[in-house]
C-alpha positions as YAML, in Angstrom:
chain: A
units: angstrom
residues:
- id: 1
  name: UNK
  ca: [146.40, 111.12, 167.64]
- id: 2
  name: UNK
  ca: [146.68, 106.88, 168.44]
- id: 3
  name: UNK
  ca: [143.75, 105.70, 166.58]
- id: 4
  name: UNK
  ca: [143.41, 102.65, 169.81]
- id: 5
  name: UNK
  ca: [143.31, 105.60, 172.14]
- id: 6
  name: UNK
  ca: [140.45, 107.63, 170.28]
- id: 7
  name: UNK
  ca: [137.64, 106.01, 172.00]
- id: 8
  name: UNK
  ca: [138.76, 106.47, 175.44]
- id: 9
  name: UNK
  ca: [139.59, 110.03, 174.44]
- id: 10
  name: UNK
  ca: [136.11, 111.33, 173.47]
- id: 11
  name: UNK
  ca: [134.29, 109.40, 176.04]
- id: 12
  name: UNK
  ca: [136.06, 111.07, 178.14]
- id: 13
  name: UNK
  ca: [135.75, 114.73, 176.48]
- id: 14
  name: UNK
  ca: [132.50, 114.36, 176.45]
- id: 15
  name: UNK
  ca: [132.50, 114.21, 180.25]
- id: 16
  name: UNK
  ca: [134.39, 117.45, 180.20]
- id: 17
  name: UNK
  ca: [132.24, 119.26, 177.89]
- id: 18
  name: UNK
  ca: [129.59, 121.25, 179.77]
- id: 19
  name: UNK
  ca: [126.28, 122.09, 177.58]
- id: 20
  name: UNK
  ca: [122.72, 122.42, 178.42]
- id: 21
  name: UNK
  ca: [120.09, 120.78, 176.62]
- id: 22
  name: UNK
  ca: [118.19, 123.59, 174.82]
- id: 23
  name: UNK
  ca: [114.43, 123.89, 175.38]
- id: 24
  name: UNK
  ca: [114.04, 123.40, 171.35]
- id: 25
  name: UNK
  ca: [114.82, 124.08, 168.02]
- id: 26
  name: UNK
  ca: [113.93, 127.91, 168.09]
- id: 27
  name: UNK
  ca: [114.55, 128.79, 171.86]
- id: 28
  name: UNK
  ca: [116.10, 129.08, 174.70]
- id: 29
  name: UNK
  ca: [119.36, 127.80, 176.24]
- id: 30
  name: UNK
  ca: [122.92, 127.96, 175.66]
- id: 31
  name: UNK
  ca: [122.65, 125.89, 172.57]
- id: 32
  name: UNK
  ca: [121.02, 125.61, 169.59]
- id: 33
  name: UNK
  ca: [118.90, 122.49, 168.51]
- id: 34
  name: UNK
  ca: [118.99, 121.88, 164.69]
- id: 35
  name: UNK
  ca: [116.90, 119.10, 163.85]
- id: 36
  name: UNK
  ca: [116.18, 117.35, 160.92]
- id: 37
  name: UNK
  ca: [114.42, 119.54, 157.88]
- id: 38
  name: UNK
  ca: [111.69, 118.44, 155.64]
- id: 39
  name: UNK
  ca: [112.50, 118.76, 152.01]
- id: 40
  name: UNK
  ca: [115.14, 120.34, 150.30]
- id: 41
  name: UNK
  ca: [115.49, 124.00, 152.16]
- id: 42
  name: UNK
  ca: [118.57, 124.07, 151.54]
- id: 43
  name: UNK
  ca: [119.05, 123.54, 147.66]
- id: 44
  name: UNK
  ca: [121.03, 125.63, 145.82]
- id: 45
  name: UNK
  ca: [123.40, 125.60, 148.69]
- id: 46
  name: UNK
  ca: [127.19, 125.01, 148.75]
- id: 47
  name: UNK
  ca: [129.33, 122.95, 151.95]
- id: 48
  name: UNK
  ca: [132.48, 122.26, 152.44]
- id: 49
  name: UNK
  ca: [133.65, 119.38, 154.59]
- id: 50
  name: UNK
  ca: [137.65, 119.98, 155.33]
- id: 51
  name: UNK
  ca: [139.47, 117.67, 156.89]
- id: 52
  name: UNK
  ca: [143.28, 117.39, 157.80]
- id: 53
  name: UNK
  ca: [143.44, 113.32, 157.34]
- id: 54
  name: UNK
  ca: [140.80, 111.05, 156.33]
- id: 55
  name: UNK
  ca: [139.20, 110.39, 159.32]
- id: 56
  name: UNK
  ca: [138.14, 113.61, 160.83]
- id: 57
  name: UNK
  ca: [134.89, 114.30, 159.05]
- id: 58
  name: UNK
  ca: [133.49, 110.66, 159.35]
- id: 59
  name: UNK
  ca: [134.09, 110.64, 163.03]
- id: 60
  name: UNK
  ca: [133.19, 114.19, 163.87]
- id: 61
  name: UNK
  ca: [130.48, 115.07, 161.72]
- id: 62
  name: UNK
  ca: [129.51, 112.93, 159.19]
- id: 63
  name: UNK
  ca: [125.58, 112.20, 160.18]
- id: 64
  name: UNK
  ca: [125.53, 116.43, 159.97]
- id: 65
  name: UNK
  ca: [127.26, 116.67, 156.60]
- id: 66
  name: UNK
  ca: [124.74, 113.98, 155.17]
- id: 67
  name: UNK
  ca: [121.90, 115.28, 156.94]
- id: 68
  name: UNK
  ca: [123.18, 118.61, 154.85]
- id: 69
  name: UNK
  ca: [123.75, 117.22, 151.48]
- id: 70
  name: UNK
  ca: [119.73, 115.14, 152.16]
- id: 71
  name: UNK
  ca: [118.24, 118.69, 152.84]
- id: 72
  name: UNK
  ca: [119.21, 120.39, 149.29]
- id: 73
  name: UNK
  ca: [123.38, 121.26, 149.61]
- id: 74
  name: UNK
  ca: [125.70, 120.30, 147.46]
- id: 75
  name: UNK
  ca: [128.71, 118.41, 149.18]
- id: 76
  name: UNK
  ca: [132.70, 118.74, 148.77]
- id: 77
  name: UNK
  ca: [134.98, 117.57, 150.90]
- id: 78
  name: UNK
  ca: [138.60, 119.07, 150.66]
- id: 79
  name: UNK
  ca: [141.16, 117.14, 152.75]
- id: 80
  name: UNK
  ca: [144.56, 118.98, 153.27]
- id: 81
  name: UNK
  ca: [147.24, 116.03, 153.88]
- id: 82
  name: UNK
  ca: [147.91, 112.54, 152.04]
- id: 83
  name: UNK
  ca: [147.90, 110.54, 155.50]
- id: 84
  name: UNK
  ca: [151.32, 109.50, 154.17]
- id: 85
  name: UNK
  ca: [152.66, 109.03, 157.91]
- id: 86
  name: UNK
  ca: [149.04, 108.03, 159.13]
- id: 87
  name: UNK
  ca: [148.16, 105.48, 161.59]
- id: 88
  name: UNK
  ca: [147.55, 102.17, 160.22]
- id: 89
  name: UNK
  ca: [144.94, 100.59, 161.76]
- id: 90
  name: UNK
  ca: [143.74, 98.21, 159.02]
- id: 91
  name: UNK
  ca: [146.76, 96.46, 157.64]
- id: 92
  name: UNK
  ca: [150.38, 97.40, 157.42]
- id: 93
  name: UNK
  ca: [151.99, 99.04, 154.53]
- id: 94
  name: UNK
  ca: [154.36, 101.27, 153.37]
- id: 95
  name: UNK
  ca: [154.20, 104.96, 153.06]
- id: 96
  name: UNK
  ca: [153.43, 104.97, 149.39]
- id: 97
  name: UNK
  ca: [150.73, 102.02, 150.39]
- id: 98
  name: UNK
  ca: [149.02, 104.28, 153.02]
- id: 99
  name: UNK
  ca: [148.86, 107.20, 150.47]
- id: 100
  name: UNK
  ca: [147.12, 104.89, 148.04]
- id: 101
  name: UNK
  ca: [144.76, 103.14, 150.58]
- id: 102
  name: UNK
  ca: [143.71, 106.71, 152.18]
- id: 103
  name: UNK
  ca: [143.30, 107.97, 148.54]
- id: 104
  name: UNK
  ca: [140.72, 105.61, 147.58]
- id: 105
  name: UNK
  ca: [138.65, 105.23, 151.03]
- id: 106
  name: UNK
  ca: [138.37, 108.92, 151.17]
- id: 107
  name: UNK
  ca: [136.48, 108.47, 147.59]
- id: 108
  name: UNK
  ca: [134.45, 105.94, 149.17]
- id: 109
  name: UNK
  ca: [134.08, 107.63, 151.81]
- id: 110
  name: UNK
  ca: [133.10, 110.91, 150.98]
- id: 111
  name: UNK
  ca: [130.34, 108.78, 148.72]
- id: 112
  name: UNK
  ca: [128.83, 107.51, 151.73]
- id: 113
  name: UNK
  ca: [127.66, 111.05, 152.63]
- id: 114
  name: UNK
  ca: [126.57, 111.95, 149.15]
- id: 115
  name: UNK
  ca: [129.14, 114.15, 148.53]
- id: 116
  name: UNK
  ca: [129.73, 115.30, 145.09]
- id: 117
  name: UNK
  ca: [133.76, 115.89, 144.55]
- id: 118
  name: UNK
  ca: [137.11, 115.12, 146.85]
- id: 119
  name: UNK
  ca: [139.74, 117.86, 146.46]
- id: 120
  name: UNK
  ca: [143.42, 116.47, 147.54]
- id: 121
  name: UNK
  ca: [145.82, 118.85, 148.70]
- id: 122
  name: UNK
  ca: [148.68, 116.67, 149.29]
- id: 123
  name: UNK
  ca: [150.46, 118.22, 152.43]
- id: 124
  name: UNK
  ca: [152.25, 115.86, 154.32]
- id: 125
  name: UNK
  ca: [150.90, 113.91, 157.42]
- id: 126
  name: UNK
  ca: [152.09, 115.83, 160.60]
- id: 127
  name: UNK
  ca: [154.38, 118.63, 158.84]
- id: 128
  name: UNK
  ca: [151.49, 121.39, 157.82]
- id: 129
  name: UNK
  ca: [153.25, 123.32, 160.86]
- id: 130
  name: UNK
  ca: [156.22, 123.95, 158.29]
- id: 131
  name: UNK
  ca: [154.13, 125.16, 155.37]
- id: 132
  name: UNK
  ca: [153.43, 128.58, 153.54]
- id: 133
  name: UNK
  ca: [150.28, 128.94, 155.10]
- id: 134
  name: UNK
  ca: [149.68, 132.41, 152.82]
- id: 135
  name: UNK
  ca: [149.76, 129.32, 150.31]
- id: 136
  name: UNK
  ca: [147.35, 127.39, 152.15]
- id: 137
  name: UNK
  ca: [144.72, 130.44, 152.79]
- id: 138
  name: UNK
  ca: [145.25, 131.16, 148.77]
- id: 139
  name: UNK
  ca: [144.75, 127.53, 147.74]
- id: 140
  name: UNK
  ca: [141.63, 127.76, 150.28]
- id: 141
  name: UNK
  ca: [139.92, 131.27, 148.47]
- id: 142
  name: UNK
  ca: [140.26, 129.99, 145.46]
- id: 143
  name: UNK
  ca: [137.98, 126.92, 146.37]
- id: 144
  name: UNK
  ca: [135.69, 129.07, 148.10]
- id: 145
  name: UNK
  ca: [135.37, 131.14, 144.95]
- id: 146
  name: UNK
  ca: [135.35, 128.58, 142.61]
- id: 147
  name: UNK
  ca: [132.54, 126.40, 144.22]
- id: 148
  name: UNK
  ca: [130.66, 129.27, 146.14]
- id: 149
  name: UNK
  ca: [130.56, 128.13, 149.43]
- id: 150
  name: UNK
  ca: [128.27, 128.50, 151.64]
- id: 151
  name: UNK
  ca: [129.14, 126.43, 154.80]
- id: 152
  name: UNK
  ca: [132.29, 124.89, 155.73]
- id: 153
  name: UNK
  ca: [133.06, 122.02, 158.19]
- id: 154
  name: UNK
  ca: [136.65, 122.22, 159.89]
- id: 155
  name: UNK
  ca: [138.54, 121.95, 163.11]
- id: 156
  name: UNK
  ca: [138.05, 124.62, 165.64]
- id: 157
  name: UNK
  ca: [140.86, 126.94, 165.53]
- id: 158
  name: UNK
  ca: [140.74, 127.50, 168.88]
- id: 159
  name: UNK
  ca: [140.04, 124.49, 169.83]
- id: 160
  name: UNK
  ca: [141.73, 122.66, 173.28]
- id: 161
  name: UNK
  ca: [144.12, 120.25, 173.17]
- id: 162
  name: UNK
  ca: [144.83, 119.82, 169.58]
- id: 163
  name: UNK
  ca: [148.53, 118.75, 169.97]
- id: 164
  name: UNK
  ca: [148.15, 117.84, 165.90]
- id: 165
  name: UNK
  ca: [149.68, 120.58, 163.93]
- id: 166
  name: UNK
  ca: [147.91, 119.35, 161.23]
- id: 167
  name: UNK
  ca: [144.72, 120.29, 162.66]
- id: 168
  name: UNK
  ca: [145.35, 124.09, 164.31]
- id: 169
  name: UNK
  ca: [146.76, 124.88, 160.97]
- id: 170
  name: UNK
  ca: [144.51, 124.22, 158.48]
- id: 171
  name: UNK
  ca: [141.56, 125.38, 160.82]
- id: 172
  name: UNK
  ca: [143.15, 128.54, 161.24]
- id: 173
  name: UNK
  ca: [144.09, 129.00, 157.79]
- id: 174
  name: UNK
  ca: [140.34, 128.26, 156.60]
- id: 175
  name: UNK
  ca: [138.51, 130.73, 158.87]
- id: 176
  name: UNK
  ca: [141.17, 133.25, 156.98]
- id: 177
  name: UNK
  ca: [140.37, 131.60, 154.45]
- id: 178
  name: UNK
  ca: [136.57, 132.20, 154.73]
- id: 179
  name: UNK
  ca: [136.99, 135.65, 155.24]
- id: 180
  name: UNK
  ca: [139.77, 136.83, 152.80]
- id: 181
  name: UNK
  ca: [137.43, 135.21, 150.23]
- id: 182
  name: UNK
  ca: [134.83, 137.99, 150.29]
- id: 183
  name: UNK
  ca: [137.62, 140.73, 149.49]
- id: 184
  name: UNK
  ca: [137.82, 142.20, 145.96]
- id: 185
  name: UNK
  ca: [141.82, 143.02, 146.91]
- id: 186
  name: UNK
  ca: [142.89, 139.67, 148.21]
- id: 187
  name: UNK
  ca: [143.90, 137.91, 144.50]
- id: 188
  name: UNK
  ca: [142.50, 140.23, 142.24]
- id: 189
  name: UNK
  ca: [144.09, 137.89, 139.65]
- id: 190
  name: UNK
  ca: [141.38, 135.14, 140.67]
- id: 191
  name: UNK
  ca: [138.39, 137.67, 139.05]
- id: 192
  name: UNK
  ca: [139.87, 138.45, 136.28]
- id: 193
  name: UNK
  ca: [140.29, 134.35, 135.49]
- id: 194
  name: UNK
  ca: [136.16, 134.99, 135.85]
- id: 195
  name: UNK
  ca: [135.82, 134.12, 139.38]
- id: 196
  name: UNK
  ca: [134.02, 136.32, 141.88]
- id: 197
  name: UNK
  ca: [134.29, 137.68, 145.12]
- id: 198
  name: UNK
  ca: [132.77, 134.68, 147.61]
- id: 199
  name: UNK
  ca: [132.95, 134.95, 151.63]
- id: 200
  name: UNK
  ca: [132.15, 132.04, 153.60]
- id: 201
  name: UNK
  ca: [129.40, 132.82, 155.68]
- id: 202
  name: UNK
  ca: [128.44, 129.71, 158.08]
- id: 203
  name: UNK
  ca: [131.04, 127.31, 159.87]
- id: 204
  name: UNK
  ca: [130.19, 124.57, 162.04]
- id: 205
  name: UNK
  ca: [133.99, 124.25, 163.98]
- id: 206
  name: UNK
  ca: [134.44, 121.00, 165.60]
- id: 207
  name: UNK
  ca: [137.25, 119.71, 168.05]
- id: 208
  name: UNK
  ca: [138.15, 117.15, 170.71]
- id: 209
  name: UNK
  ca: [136.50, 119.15, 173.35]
- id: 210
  name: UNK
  ca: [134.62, 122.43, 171.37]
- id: 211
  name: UNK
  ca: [133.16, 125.29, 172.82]
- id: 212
  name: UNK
  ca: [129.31, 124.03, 171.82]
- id: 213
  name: UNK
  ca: [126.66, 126.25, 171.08]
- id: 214
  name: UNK
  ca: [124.84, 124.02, 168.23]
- id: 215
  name: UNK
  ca: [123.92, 120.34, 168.79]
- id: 216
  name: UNK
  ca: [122.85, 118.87, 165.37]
- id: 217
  name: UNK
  ca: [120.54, 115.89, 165.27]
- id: 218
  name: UNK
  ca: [121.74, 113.23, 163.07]
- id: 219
  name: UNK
  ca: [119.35, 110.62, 164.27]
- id: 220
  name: UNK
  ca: [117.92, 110.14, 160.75]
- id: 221
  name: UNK
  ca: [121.81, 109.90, 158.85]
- id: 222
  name: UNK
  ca: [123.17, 107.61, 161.61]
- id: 223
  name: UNK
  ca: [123.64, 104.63, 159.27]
- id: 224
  name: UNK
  ca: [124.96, 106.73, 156.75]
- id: 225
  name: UNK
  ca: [127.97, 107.90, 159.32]
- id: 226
  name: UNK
  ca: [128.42, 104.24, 160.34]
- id: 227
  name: UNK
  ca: [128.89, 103.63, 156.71]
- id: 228
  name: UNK
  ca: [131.23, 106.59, 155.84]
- id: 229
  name: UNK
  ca: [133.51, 105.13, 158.87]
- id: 230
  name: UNK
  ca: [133.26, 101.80, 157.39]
- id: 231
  name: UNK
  ca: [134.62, 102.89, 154.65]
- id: 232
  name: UNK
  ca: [137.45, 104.27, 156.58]
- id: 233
  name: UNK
  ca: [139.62, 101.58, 157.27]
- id: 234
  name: UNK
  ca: [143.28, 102.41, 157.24]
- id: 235
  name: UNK
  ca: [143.04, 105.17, 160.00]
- id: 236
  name: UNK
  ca: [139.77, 104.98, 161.28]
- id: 237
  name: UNK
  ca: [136.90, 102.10, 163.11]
- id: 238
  name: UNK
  ca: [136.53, 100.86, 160.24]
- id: 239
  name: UNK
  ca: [139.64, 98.58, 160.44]
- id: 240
  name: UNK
  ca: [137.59, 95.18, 160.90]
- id: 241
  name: UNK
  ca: [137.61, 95.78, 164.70]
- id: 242
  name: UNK
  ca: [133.96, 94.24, 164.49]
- id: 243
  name: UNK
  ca: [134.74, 90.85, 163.36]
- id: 244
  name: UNK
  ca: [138.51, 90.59, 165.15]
- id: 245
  name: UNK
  ca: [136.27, 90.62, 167.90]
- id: 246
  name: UNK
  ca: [134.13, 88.33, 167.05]
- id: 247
  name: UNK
  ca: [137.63, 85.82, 166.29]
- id: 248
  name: UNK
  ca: [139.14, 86.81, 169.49]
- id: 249
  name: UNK
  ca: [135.85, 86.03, 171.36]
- id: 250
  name: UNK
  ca: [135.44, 82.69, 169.26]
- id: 251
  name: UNK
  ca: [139.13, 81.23, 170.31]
- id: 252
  name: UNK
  ca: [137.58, 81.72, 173.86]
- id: 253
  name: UNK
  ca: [134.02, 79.89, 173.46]
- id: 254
  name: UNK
  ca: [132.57, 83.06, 173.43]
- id: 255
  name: UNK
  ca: [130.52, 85.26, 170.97]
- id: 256
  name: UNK
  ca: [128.20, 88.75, 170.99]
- id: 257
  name: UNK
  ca: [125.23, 88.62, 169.43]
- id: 258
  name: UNK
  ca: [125.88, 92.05, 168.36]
- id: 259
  name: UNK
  ca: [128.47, 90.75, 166.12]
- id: 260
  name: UNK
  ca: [126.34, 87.85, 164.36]
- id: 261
  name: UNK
  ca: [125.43, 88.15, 160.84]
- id: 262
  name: UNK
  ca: [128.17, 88.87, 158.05]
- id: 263
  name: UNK
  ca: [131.64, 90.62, 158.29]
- id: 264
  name: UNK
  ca: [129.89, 93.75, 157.19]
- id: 265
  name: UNK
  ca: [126.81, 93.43, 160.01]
- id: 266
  name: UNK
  ca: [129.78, 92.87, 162.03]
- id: 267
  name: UNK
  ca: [131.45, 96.09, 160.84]
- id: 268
  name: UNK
  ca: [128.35, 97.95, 161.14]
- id: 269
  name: UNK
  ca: [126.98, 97.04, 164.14]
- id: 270
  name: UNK
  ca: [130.68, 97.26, 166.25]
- id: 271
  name: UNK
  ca: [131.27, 100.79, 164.99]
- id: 272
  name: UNK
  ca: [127.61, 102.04, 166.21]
- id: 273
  name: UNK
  ca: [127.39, 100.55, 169.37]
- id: 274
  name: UNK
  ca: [131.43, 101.96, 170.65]
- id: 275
  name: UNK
  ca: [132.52, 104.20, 168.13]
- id: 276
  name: UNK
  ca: [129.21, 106.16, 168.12]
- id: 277
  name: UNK
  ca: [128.95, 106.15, 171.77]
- id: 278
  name: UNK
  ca: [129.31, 109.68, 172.45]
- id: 279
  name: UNK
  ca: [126.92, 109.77, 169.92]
- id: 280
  name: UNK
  ca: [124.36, 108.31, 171.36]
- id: 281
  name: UNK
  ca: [125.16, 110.19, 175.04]
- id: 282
  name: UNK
  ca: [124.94, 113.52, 173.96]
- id: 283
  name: UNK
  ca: [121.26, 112.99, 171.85]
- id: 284
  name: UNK
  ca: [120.23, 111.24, 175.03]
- id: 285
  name: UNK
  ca: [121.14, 114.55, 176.62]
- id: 286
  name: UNK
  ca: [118.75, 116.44, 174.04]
- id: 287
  name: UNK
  ca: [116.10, 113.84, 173.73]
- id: 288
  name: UNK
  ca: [117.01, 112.54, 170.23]
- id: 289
  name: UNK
  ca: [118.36, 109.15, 169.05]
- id: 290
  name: UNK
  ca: [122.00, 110.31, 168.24]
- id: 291
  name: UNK
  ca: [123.82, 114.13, 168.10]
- id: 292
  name: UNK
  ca: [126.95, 115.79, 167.08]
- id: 293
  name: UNK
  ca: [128.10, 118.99, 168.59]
- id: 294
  name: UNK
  ca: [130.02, 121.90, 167.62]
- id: 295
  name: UNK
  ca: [130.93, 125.66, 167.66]
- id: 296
  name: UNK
  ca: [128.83, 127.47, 165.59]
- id: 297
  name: UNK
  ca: [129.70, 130.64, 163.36]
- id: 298
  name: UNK
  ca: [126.99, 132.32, 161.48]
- id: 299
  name: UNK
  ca: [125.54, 135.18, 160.15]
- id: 300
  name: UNK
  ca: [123.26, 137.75, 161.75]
- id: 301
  name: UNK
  ca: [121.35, 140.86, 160.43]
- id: 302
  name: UNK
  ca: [123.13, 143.94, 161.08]
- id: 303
  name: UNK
  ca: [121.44, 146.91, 162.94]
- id: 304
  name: UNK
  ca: [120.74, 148.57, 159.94]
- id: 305
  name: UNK
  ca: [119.05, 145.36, 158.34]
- id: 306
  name: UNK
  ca: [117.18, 144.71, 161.38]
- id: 307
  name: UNK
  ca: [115.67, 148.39, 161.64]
- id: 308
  name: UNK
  ca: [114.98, 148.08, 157.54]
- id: 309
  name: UNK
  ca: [112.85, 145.31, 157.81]
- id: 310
  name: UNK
  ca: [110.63, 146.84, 160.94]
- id: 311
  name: UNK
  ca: [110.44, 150.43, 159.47]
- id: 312
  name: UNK
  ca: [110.46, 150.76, 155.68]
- id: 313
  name: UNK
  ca: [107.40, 152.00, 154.37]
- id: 314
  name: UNK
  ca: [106.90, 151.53, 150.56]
- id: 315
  name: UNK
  ca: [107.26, 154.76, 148.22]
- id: 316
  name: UNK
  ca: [104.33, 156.71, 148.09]
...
């Protein structure tokens, strides 16, 4: 995907994406409302942010990922290519340069929203289509195992209009992935090296124009998504688009007080006003300051649960 052409594009998926506000967090409608938790609920828990390059998760949900990691989870982020043939919206470079660059903002990056560890995979940029991907879904498990996840952030694989290889692949390989983890006859091998048995339960999908049944208020991360994309400046908004603004407008007499203060303010204050623009739409659409949407996958009691927990009796 052209980088320049990525705010046009999900301004105008979000025209195209039909949801209904839900009446709340706990009711009603065709999607779910998750709002900010108090406290740590969620300690003890494992996510997984997985990206193809290292721009996806800042731009698609990085306010829920840090909202996440505030309420109790522990964060990874595993990104599947080295951007080798990636856009280069900063500054110009080689291919070994762009490897380098997306290396270390990734790091930075994945700091920005409090996550703990990066995992490289080193695929290269736009060929995933031409990998193993039993090698890919085994690579996968053994992460899931390993680090007991919980929740994992990835591309929808059915997702429209993903003309990326990069991204159908690895998003169809994880949900396998997820799955395959949880079976005591898919790598055996891994158990006996003292790993267990570890299916990935929860998956918030996202995608250029997802099927949404979850809208996740990041209102209170906001600034912390600004700054992951900041930090993202070979591929992503944060290529100093803020303050080659501010030049361009200068050479004409002009300026926007939006862009006043430092090169950073400038940074800042360019990629949450037009990057986070669709944002800001959709948590105008479900009263909140700013939203990210996605397809949800999660976990329900089974029938036999369910009747359990409205019959049993204790033993006489």
């Amino acid at each position: 995907m052209e980088r320049r052409n990525f705010l046009n594009m999900i301004t105008a998926g979000l025209a195209v994406t039909q949801v209904k506000p839900a009446q709340s967090q706990t009711t009603g409608g065709n999607v779910f409302l998750e709002k900010p938790a108090a406290g740590k609920p969620h300690t003890g828990k494992v996510l997984a942010a997985i990206q193809p390059h290292s721009d996806d998760i800042p731009i698609y949900c990085g306010g829920t990922v840090a909202k996440l990691v505030e309420e109790g989870y522990t964060g990874y982020l595993i990104r599947a290519t080295n951007d080798d043939m990636g856009d280069d919206v900063g500054e110009p470079g080689t291919i070994g340069e762009n490897v380098l660059r997306n290396e270390r903002e990734t790091r930075a990056m994945a700091r920005a929203l409090g996550i703990s560890k990066v995992f490289d995979l080193n695929y290269n940029n736009h060929r995933m289509s031409g990998i193993s991907q039993p090698e890919l879904q085994l690579r996968l498990i053994f992460l899931f195992r390993l680090l007991k996840v919980d929740t994992i952030f990835c591309y929808d694989p059915w997702g429209h209009d993903e003309e990326n290889p990069d991204h159908y692949v690895l998003a169809q390989c994880v949900e396998a992935a997820c799955w395959m983890a949880g079976r005591e006859h898919d790598y055996p091998e891994h158990m006996a090296a003292g790993l267990q048995t570890h299916a990935v339960k929860e998956k918030y999908y996202y995608a250029r124009r997802p099927e949404v049944n979850r809208v996740v208020d990041i209102s209170g991360t906001v600034d912390k998504k600004v700054e992951a994309n900041r930090m993202n400046r070979a591929k992503g908004p944060g290529g100093g688009h803020g303050t080659k603004l501010r030049k361009e407008l200068a050479a004409k007499g002009q300026r926007l007080p939006l862009l006043d203060g430092d090169e950073v303010a400038a940074e800042r204050a360019y990629i949450k006003e037009f990057m986070l623009d669709r944002n800001r739409q959709l948590g105008q659409q479900y009263g909140v300051g700013y939203a990210e949407a996605f397809h949800y996958i999660g976990t329900r009691p089974s029938r036999v649960d369910e009747y359990i927990r409205k019959n049993a009796v204790p033993l006489r």
